[in-house]
C-alpha positions in Angstrom: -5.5 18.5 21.2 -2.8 16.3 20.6 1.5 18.0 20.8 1.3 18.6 16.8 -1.4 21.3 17.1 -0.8 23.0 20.5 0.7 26.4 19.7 4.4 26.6 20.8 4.4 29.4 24.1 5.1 32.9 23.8 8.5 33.5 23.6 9.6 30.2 22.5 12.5 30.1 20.2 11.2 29.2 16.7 11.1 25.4 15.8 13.6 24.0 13.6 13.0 23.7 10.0 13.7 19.7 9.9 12.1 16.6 11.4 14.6 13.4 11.8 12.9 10.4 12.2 15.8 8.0 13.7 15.0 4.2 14.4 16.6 0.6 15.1 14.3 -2.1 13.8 15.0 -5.9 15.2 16.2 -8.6 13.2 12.7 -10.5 12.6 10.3 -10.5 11.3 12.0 -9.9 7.9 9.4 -8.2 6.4 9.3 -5.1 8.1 12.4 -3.3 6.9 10.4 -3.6 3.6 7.2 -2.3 5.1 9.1 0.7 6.7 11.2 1.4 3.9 8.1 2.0 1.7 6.2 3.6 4.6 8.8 6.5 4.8 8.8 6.8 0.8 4.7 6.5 0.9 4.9 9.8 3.2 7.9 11.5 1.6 10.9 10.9 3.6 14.4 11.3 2.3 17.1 9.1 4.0 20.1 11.5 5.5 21.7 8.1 6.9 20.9 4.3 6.8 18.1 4.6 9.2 18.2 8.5 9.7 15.1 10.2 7.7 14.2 13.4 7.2 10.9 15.6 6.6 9.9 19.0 6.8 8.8 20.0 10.1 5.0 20.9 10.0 1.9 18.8 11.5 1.4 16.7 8.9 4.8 15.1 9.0 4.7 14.7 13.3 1.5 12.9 12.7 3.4 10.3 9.6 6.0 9.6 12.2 4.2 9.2 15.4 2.0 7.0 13.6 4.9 5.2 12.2 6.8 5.0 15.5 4.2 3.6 17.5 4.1 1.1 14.7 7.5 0.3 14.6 7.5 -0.3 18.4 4.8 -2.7 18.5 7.1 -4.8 16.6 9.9 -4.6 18.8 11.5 -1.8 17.3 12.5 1.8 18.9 12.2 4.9 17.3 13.2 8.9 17.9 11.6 11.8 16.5 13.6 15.2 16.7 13.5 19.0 15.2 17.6 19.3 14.0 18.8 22.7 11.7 22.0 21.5 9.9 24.6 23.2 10.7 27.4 21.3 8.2 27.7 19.1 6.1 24.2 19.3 4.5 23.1 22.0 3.4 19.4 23.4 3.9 19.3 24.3 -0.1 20.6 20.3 -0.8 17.4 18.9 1.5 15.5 21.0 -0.6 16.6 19.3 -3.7 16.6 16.1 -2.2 13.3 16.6 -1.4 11.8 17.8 -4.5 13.1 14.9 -6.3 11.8 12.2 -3.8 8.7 13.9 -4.8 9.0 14.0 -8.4 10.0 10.0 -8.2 6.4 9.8 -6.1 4.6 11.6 -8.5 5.8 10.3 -11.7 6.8 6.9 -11.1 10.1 6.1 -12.5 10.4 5.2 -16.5 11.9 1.9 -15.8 9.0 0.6 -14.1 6.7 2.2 -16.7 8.2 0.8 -19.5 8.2 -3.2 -18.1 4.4 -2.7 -16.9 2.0 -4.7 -18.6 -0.6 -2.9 -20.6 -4.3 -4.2 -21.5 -6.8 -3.0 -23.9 -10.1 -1.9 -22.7 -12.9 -3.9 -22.2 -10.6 -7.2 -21.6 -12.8 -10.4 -20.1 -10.7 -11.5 -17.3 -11.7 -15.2 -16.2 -11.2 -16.4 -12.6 -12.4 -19.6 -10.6 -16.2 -19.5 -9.2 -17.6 -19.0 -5.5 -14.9 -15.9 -5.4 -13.5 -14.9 -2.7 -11.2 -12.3 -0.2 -8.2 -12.4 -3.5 -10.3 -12.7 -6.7 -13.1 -10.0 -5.0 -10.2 -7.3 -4.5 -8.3 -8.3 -7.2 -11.9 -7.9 -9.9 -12.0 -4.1 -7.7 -8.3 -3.2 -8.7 -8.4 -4.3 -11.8 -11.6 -2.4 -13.0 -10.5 0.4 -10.6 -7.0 0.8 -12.0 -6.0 -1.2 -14.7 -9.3 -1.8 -17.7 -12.4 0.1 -16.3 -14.6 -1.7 -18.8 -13.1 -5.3 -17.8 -15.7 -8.0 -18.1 -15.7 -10.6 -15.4 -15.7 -14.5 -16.4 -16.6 -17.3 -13.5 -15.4 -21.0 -14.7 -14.5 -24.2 -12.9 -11.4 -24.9 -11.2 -11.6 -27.8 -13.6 -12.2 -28.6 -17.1 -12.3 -24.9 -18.2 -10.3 -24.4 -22.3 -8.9 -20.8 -22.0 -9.8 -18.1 -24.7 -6.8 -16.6 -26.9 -9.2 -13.1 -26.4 -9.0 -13.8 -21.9 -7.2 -13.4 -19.6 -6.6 -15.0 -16.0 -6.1 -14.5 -12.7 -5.9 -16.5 -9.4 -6.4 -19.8 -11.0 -4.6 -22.7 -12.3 -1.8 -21.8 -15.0 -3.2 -17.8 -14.5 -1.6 -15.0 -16.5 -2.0 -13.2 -13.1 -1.8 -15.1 -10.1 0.4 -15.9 -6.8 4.1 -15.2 -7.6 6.3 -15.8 -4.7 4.8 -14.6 -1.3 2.6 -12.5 -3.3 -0.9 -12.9 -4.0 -3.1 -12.2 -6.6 -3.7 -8.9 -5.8 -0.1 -8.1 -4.9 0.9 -9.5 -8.5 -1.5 -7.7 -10.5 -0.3 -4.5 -8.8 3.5 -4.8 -9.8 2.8 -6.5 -13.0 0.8 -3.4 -14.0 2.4 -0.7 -12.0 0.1 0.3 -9.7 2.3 2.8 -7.4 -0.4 3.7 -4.5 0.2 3.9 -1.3 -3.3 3.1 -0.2 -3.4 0.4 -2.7 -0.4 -0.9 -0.9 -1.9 -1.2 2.1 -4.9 -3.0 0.9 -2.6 -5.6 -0.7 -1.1 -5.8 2.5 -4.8 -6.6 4.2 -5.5 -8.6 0.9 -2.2 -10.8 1.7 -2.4 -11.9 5.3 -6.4 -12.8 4.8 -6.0 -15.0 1.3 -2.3 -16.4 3.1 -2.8 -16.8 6.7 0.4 -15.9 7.6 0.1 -12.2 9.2 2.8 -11.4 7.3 1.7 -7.5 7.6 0.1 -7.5 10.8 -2.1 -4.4 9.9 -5.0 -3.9 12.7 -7.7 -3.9 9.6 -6.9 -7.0 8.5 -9.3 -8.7 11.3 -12.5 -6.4 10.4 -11.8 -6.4 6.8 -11.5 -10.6 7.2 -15.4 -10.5 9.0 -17.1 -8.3 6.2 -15.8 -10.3 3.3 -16.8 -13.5 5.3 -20.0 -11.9 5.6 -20.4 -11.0 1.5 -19.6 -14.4 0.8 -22.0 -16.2 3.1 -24.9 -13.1 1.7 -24.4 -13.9 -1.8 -24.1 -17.2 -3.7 -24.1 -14.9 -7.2 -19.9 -14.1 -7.8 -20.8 -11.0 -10.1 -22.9 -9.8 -6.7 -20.0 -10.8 -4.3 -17.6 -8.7 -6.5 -20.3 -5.5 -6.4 -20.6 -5.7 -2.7 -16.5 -6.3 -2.4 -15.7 -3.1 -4.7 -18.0 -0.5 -2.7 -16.1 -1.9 0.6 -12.4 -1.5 -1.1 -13.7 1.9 -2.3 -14.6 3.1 0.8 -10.9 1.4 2.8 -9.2 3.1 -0.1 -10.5 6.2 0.6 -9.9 6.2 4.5 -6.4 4.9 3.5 -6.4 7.8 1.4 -7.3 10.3 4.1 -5.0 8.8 6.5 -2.0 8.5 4.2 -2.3 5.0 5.4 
């Protein structure tokens, strides 16, 4: 039984209402402030103060911030976790508001991003380079997953392939869809088309520091996740068969990521 679920003592004075998270990040790698920004959104946080944030105080939330402190330490970071009641200043009815609307912006991503997503009919053929690998085999899963169910999947040549006005790309040469930035593939398509998921998050994040190298993330499935695609690839020569085997994997991390709240 970890602290979360022991049962406070008999007599104890009742807990607070709030959880603070509180937490100093170091100046490298730059990425992280990103990663925990969007970590703390992900679970529901409101910010109270630049790098003071704020949840209800019930299991679930100790869990999203021990898991989250212990993450932002291994990066050099420190973190504090503490029960607090306002006394003034803020007002308990305020957090409340505060955080129905962080949850109403969760929910219902806002109208801005909606309106500049790209939309797709159904059944789209999407074309991609041959002998497919850790970005084009999530990438095929999110697409079919998310963004055209019936998508058709279309494996050419790096060279000497003429592009249909009817297809559409991704990771290839002059691709509709491809790397943009420090993003891959997978990262792209999920912006360009407004895919706001945590867990889909995270798997871009795994997606990332395979296809790039560059550990960018750092997330302790990205190592495991790295073996089994190695091992789909080297199983089957057929792409269509690479994607199939790729897509029940990414089902099954999406759903722990899911369960976890990543």
């Amino acid at each position: 039984m970890n602290d979360s679920e022991r049962p406070r003592a008999q007599g104890a004075p009742p807990a607070a209402r709030w959880l603070l998270f509180i937490h100093q990040l170091p100046p490298k790698p730059d990425y992280l402030r990103v990663k925990v920004r969007r970590r703390l959104r992900g679970i529901g946080a409101i910010a109270v103060k630049q790098t003071v944030y704020l949840l209800p105080n019930n299991n679930e939330a100790i869990e999203d911030f021990h898991w989250l402190r212990e993450e932002i330490e291994s990066e050099g970071g420190t973190a504090m976790i503490a029960e607090a009641e306002f006394i003034e200043g803020l007002s308990d009815e305020e957090v409340e508001a505060m955080l129905e609307s962080q949850q109403s912006d969760s929910q219902d991503p806002d109208s801005e991003a909606r309106a500049g997503a790209d939309r797709v009919a159904s059944g789209q053929t999407w074309v991609t380079r041959e002998d497919v690998h850790v970005d084009r085999i999530a990438s095929a899963w999110l697409i079919r997953r998310f963004i055209d169910p019936a998508a058709n999947f279309k494996f050419v040549p790096a060279r000497g392939y003429k592009r249909r006005s009817s297809e559409l790309r991704f990771d290839m040469f002059e691709a509709e869809y491809t790397h943009v930035g420090a993003s891959c593939t997978f990262q792209t398509l999920a912006r360009k088309f407004a895919v706001n998921d945590r867990a889909v998050t995270a798997i871009g994040e795994i997606v990332h520091d395979i296809d790039c190298k560059d550990e960018s993330f750092g997330r302790p499935e990205t190592a495991g996740i790295a073996s089994l695609i190695r091992g789909i690839a080297d199983a089957h020569q057929d792409d269509a068969a690479r994607i199939e085997r790729g897509a029940a994997l990414l089902d099954d991390l999406y759903a722990s990521f899911q369960r976890r709240r990543t």
